[in-house]
MARBA-3410 file (N, C-alpha, C, O; in Angstrom, 1 decimal):
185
108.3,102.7,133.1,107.7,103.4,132.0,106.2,103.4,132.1,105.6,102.4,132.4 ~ 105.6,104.7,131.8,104.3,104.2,132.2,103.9,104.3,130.6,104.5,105.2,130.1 ~ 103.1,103.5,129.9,102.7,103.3,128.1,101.5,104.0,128.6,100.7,103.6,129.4 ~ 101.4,105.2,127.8,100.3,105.8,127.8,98.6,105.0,126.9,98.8,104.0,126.1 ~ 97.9,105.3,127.1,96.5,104.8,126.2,96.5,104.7,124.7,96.8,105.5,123.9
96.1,103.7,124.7,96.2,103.7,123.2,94.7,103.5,122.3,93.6,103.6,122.8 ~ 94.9,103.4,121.5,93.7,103.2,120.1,93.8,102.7,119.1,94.5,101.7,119.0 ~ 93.0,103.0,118.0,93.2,101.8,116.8,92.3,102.9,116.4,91.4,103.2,117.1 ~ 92.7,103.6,115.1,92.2,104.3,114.2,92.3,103.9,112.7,93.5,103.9,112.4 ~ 91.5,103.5,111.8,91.4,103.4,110.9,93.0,102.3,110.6,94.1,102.6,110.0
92.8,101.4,111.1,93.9,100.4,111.6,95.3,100.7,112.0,96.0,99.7,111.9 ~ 95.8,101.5,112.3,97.0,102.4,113.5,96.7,102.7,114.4,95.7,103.2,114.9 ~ 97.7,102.4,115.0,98.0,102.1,116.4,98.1,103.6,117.4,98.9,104.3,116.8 ~ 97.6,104.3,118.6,98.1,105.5,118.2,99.0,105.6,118.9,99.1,104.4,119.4 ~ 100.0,106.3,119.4,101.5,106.6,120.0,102.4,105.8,119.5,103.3,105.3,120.2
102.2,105.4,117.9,103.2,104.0,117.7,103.9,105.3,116.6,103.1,106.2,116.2 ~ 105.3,105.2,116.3,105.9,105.6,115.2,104.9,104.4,113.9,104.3,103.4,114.0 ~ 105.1,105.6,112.5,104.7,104.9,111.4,105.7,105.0,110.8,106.3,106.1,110.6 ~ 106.0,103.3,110.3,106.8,103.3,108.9,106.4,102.1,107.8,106.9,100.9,107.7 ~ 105.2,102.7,107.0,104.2,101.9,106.1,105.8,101.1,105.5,106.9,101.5,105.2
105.2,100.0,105.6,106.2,98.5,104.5,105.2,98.4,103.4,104.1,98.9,103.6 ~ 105.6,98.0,102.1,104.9,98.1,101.2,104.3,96.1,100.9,103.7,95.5,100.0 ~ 105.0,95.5,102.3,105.1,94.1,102.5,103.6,93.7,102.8,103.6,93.1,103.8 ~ 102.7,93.7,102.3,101.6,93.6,102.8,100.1,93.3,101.7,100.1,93.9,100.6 ~ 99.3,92.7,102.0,97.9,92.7,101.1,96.9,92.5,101.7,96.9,92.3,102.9
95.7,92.3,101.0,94.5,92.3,101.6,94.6,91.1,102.3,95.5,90.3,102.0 ~ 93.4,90.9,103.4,93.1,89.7,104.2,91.8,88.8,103.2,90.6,89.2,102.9 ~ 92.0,87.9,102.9,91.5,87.4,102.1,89.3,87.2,102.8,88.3,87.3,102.2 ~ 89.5,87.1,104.1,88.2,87.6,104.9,88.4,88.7,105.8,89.6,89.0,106.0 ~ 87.6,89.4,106.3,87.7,90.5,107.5,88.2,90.3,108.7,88.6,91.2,109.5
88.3,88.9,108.9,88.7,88.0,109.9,90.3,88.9,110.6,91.3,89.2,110.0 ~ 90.0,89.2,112.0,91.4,89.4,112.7,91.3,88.1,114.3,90.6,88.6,115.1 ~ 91.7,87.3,114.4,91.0,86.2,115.5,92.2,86.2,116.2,92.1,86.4,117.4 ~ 93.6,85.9,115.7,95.0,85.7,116.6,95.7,86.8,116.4,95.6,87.7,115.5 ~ 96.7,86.5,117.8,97.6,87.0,118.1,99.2,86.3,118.0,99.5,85.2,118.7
100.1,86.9,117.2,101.2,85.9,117.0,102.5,87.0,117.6,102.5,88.2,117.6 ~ 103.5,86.3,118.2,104.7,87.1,119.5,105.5,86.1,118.7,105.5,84.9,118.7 ~ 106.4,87.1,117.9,107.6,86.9,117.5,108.7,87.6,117.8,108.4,88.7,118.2 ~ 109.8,87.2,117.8,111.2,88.3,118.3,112.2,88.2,117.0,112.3,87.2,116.2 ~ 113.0,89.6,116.9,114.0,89.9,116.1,114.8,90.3,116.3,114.8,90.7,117.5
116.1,90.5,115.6,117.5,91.2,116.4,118.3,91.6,114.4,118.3,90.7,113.5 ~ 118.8,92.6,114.1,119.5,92.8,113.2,120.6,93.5,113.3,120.3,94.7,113.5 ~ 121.8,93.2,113.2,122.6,92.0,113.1,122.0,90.9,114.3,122.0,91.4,115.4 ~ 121.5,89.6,114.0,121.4,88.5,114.8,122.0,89.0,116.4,123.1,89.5,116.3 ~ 121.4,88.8,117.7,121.8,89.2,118.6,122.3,91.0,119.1,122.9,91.4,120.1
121.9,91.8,117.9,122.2,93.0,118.6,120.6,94.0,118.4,119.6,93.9,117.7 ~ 121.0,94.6,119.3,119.8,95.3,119.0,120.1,97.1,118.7,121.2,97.6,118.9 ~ 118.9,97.9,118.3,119.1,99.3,118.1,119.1,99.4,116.7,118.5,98.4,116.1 ~ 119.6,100.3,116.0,119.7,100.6,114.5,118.8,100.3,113.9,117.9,99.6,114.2 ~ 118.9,100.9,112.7,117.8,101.0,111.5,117.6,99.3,110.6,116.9,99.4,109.5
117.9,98.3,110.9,118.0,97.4,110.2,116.9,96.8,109.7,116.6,96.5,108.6 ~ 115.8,96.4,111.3,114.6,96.2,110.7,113.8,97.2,110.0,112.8,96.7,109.6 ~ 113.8,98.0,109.9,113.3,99.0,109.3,113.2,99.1,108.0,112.3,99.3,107.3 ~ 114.8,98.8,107.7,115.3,98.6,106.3,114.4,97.1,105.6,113.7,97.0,104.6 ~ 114.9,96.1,106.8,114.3,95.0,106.3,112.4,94.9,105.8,111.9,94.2,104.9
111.7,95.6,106.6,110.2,95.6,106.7,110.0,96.5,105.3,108.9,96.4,104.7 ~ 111.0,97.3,104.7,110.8,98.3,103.7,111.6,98.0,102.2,111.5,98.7,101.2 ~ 112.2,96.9,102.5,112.9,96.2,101.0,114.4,97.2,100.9,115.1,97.6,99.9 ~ 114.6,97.3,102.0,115.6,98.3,101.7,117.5,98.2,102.8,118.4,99.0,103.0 ~ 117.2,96.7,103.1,118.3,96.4,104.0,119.7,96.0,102.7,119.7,95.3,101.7
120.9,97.2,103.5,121.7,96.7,102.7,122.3,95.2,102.7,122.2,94.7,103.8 ~ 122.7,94.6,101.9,123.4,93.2,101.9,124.8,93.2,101.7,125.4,92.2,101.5 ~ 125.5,94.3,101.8,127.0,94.7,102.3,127.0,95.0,103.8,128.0,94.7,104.5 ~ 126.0,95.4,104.2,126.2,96.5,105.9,126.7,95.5,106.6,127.7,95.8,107.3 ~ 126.3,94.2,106.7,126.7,93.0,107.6,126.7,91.4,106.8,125.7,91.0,106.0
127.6,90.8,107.1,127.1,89.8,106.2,126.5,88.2,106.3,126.6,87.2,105.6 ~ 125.7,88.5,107.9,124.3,88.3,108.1,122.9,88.9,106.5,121.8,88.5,106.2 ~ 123.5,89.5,106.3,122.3,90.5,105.7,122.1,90.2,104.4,121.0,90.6,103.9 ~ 123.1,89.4,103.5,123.1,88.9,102.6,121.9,87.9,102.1,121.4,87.9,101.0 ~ 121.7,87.1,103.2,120.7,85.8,102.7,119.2,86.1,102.5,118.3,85.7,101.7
119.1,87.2,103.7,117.9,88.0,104.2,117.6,89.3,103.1,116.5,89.6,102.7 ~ 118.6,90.0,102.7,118.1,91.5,101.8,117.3,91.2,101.2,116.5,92.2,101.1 ~ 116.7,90.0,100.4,115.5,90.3,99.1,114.5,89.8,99.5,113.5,89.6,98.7 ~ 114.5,89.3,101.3,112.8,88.3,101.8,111.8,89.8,101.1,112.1,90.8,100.4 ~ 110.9,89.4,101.6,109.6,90.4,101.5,108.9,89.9,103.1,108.4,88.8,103.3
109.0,90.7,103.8,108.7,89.8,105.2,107.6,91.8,105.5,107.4,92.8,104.9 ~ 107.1,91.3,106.5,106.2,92.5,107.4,105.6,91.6,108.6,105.2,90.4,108.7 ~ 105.9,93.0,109.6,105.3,92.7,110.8,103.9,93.9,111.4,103.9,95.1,111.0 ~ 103.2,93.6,111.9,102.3,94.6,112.0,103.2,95.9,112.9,103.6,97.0,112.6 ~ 103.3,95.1,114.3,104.5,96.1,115.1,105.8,95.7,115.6,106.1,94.5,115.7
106.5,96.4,115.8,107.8,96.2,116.5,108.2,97.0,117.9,108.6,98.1,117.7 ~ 108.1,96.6,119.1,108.3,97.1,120.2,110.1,96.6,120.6,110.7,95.7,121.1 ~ 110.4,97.7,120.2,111.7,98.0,120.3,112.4,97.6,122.5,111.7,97.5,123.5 ~ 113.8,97.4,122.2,113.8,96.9,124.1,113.4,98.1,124.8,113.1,98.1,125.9 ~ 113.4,99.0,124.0,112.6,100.7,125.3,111.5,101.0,125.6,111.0,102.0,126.2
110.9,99.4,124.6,109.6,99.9,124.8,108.5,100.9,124.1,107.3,101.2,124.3 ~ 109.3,101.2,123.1,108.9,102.4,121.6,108.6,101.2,120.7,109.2,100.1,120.4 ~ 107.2,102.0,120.2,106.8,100.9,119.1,106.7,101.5,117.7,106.6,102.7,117.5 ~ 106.5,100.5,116.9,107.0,101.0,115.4,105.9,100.1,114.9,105.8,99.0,115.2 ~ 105.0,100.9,114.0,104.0,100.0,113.1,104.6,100.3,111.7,105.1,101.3,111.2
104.3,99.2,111.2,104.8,98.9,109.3,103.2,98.8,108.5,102.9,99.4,107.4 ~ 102.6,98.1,109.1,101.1,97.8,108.2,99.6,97.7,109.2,99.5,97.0,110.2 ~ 98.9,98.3,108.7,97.6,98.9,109.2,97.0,97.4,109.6,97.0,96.5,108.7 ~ 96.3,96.8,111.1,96.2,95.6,111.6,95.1,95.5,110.4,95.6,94.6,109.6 ~ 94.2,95.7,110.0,92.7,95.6,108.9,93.5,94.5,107.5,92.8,93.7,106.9
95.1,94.5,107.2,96.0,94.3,106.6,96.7,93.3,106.8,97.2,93.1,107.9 ~ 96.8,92.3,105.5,97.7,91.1,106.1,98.8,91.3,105.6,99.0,91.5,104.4 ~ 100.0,91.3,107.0,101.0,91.6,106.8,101.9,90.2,106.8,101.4,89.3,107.5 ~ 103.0,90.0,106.2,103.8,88.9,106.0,104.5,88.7,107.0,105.5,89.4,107.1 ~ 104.2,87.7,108.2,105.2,87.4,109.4,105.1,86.4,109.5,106.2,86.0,109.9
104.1,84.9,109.4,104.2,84.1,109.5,104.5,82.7,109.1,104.6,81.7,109.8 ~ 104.7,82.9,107.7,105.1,82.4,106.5,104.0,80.8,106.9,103.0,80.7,107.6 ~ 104.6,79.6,106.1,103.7,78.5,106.5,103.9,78.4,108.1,104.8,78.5,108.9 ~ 102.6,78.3,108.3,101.7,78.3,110.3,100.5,77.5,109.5,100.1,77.3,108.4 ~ 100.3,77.0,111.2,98.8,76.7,111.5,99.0,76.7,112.7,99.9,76.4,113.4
97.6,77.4,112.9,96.8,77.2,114.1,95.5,76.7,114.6,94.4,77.3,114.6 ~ 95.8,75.4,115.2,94.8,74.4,115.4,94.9,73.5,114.6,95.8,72.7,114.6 ~ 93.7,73.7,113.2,94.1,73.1,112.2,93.7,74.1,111.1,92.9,73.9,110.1 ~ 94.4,75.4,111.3,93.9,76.1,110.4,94.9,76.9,110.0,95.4,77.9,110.7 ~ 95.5,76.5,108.5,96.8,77.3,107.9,97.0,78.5,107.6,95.9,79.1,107.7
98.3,79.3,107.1,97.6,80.2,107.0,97.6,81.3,107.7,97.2,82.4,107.2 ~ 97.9,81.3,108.7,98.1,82.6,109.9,97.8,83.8,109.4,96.8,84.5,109.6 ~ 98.7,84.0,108.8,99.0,85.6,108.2,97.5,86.3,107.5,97.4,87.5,107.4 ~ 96.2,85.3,107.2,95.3,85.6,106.8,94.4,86.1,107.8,93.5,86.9,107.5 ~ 94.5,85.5,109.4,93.6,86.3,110.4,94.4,86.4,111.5,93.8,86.5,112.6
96.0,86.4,111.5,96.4,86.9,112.6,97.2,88.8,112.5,97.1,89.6,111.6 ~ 97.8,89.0,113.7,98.4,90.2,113.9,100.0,90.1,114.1,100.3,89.6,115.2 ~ 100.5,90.2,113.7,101.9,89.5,113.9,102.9,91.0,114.7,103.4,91.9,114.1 ~ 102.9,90.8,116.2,103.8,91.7,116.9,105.6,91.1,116.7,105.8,89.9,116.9 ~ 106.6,91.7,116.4,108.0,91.0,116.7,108.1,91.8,118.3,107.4,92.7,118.8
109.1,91.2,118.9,109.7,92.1,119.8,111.4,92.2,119.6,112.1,91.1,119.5 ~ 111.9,93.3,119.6,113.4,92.8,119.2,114.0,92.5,120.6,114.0,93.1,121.7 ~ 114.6,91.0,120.2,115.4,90.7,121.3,115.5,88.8,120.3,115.1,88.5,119.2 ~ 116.0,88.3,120.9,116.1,86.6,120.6,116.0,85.9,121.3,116.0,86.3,122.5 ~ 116.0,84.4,121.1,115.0,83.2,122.0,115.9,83.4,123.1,115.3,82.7,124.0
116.9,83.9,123.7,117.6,83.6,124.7,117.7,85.2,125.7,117.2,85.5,126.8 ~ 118.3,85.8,125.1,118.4,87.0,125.8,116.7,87.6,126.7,115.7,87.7,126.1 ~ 116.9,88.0,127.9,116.1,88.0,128.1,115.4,89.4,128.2,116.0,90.4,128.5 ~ 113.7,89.5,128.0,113.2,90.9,127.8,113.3,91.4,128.5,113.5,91.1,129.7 ~ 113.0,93.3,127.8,112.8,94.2,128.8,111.7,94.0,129.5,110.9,93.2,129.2
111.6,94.7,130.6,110.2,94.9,131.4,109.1,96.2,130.8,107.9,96.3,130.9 ~ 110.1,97.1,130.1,109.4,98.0,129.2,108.5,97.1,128.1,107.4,97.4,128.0 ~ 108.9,95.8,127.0,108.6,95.5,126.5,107.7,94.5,126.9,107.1,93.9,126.0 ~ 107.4,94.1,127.8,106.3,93.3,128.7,105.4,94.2,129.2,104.3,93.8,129.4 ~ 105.6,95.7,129.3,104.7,96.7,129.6,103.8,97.1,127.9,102.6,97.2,127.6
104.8,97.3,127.5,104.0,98.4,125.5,103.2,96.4,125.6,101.9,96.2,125.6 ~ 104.0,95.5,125.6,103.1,94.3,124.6,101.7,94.2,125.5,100.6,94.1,125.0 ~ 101.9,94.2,126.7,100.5,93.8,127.3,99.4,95.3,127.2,98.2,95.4,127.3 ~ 100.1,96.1,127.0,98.9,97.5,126.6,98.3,97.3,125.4,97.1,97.3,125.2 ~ 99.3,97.1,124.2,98.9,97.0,123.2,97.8,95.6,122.9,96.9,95.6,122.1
98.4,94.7,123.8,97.3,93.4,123.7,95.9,93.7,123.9,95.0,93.4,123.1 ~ 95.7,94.4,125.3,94.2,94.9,125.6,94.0,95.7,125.0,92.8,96.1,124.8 ~ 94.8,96.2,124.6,94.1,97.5,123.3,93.5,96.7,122.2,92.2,96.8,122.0 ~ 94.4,95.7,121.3,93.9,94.7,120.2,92.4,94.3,120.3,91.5,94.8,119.7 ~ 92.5,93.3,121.5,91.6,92.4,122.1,90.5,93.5,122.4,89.5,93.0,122.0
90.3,94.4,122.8,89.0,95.2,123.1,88.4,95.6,121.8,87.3,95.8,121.7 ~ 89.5,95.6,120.6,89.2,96.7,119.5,88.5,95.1,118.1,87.8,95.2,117.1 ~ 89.1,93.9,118.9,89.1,92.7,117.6,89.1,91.6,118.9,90.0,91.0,119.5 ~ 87.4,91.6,119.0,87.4,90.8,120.4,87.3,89.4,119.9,86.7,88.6,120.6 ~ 87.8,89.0,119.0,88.0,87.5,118.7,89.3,87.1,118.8,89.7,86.0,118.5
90.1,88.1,119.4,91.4,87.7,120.1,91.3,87.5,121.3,91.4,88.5,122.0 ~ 91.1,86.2,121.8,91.1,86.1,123.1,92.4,85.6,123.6,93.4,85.4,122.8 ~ 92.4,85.5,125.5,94.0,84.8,125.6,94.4,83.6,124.7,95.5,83.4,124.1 ~ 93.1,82.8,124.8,93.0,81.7,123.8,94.2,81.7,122.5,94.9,80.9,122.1 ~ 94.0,82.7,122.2,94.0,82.5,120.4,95.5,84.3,120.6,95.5,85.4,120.1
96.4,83.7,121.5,97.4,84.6,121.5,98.4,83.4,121.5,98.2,82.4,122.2 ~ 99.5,83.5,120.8,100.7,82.4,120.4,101.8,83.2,120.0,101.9,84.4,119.6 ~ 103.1,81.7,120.5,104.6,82.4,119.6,104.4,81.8,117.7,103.8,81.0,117.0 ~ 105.0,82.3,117.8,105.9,81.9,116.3,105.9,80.7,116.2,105.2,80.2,115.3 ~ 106.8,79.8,117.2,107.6,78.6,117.5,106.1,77.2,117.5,106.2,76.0,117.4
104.9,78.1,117.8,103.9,77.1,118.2,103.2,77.2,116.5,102.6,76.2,116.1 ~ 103.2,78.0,116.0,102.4,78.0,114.7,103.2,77.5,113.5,102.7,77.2,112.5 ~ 104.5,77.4,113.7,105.5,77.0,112.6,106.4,75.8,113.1,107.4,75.5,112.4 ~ 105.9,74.9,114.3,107.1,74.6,114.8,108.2,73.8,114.4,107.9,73.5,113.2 ~ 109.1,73.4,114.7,110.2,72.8,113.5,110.9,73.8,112.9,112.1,73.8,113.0
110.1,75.0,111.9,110.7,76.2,111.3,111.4,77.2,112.0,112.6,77.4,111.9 ~ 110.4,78.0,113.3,110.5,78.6,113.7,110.7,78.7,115.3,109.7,78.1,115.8 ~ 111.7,79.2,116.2,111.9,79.2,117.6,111.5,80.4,118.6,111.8,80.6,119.7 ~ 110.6,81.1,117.5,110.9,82.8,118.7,109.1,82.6,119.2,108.4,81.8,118.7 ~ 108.8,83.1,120.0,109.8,84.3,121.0,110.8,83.3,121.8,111.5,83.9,122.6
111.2,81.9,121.9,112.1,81.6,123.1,111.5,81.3,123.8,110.2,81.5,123.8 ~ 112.2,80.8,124.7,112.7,80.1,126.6,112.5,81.5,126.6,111.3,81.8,126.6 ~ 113.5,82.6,126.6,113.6,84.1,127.0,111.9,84.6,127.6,111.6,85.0,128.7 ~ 111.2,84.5,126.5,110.1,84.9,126.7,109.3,84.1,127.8,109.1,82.9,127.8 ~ 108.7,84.9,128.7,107.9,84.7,130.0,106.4,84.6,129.6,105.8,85.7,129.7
105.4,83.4,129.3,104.3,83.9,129.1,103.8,83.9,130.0,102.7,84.3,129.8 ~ 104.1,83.6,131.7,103.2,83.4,132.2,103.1,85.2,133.3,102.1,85.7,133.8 ~ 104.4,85.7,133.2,104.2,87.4,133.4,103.5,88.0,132.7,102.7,88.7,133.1 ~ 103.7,87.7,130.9,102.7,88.2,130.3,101.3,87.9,130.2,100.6,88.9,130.1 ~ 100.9,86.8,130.3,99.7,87.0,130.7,99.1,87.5,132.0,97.9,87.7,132.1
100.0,87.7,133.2,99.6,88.0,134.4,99.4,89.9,134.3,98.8,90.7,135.0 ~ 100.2,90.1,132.8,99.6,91.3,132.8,98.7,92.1,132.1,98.6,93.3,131.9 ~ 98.0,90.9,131.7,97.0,91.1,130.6,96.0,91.7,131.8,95.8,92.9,131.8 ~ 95.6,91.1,132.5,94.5,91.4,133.7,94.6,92.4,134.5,93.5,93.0,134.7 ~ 95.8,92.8,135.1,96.1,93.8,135.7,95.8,95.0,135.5,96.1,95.9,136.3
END
């Protein structure tokens, strides 16, 4: 797949599908500094369908599966979602703190969701990624990082490292060290 160029307009992403979550509020400073790589799957282990979608929008049924029950009333938001083809989906404008990381720290600084960018990628800790989604994440990275240069490799993390104990994603599955070999390239 080749991911065409991208941008950052008025916090949107450009060639990303939009579907505004209403999951979201101000950043308490201007501050955008990290980068946080999480992974999703709804139903747990499948991928495709409208579910995150539903979920980022308050609008996942809690009949459709009954996985879905515990989860219908979070209030959760991710900035993007790079689907396994490689198609990406924005819910909330990066300028925006969107709800992905629930209690984090990084370093010694709580709190995430106040100066980070929270990408999911759908897939789970085990199954392993597309190469399409190793391609959109590292475009979209150098895109971030040029546009909010206080995202350095430095200050790019899973889930699993800002919550740990709570949270496991991106996984074993996830390769950082391809990914960063494609930061540069």
């Amino acid at each position: 797949m080749n991911t065409p160029e991208l941008s950052i307009e008025n916090g949107w992403l450009s060639h990303a599908k939009r579907h505004p979550s209403p999951n979201y509020n101000q950043r308490p400073h201007d501050e955008i500094s990290l980068l946080v790589i999480h992974n999703i799957s709804l139903p747990p282990g499948e991928f495709g369908g409208p579910w995150i979608d539903a979920l980022f929008s308050n609008q996942l049924d809690p009949g459709a599966h009954p996985s879905f029950k515990d989860i219908a009333d979070l209030k959760v938001s991710s900035h993007l979602l790079i689907r396994r083809s490689g198609d990406i989906t924005q819910y909330v404008p990066f300028h925006r703190r969107a709800w992905h990381a629930g209690q984090s720290t990084f370093q010694t600084r709580r709190n995430c969701n106040d100066f980070a960018i929270g990408i999911e990628l759908e897939g789970t800790d085990t199954a392993p990624y597309e190469s399409t989604q190793y391609d959109a994440l590292s475009t979209v990275t150098r895109t971030l990082m040029a546009t909010y240069p206080n995202i350095t490799s430095a200050r790019i993390t899973g889930h699993e490292h800002i919550a740990p104990g709570r949270k496991t994603d991106p996984g074993p599955a996830f390769h950082w060290d391809h990914y960063f070999s494609q930061l540069t390239s």
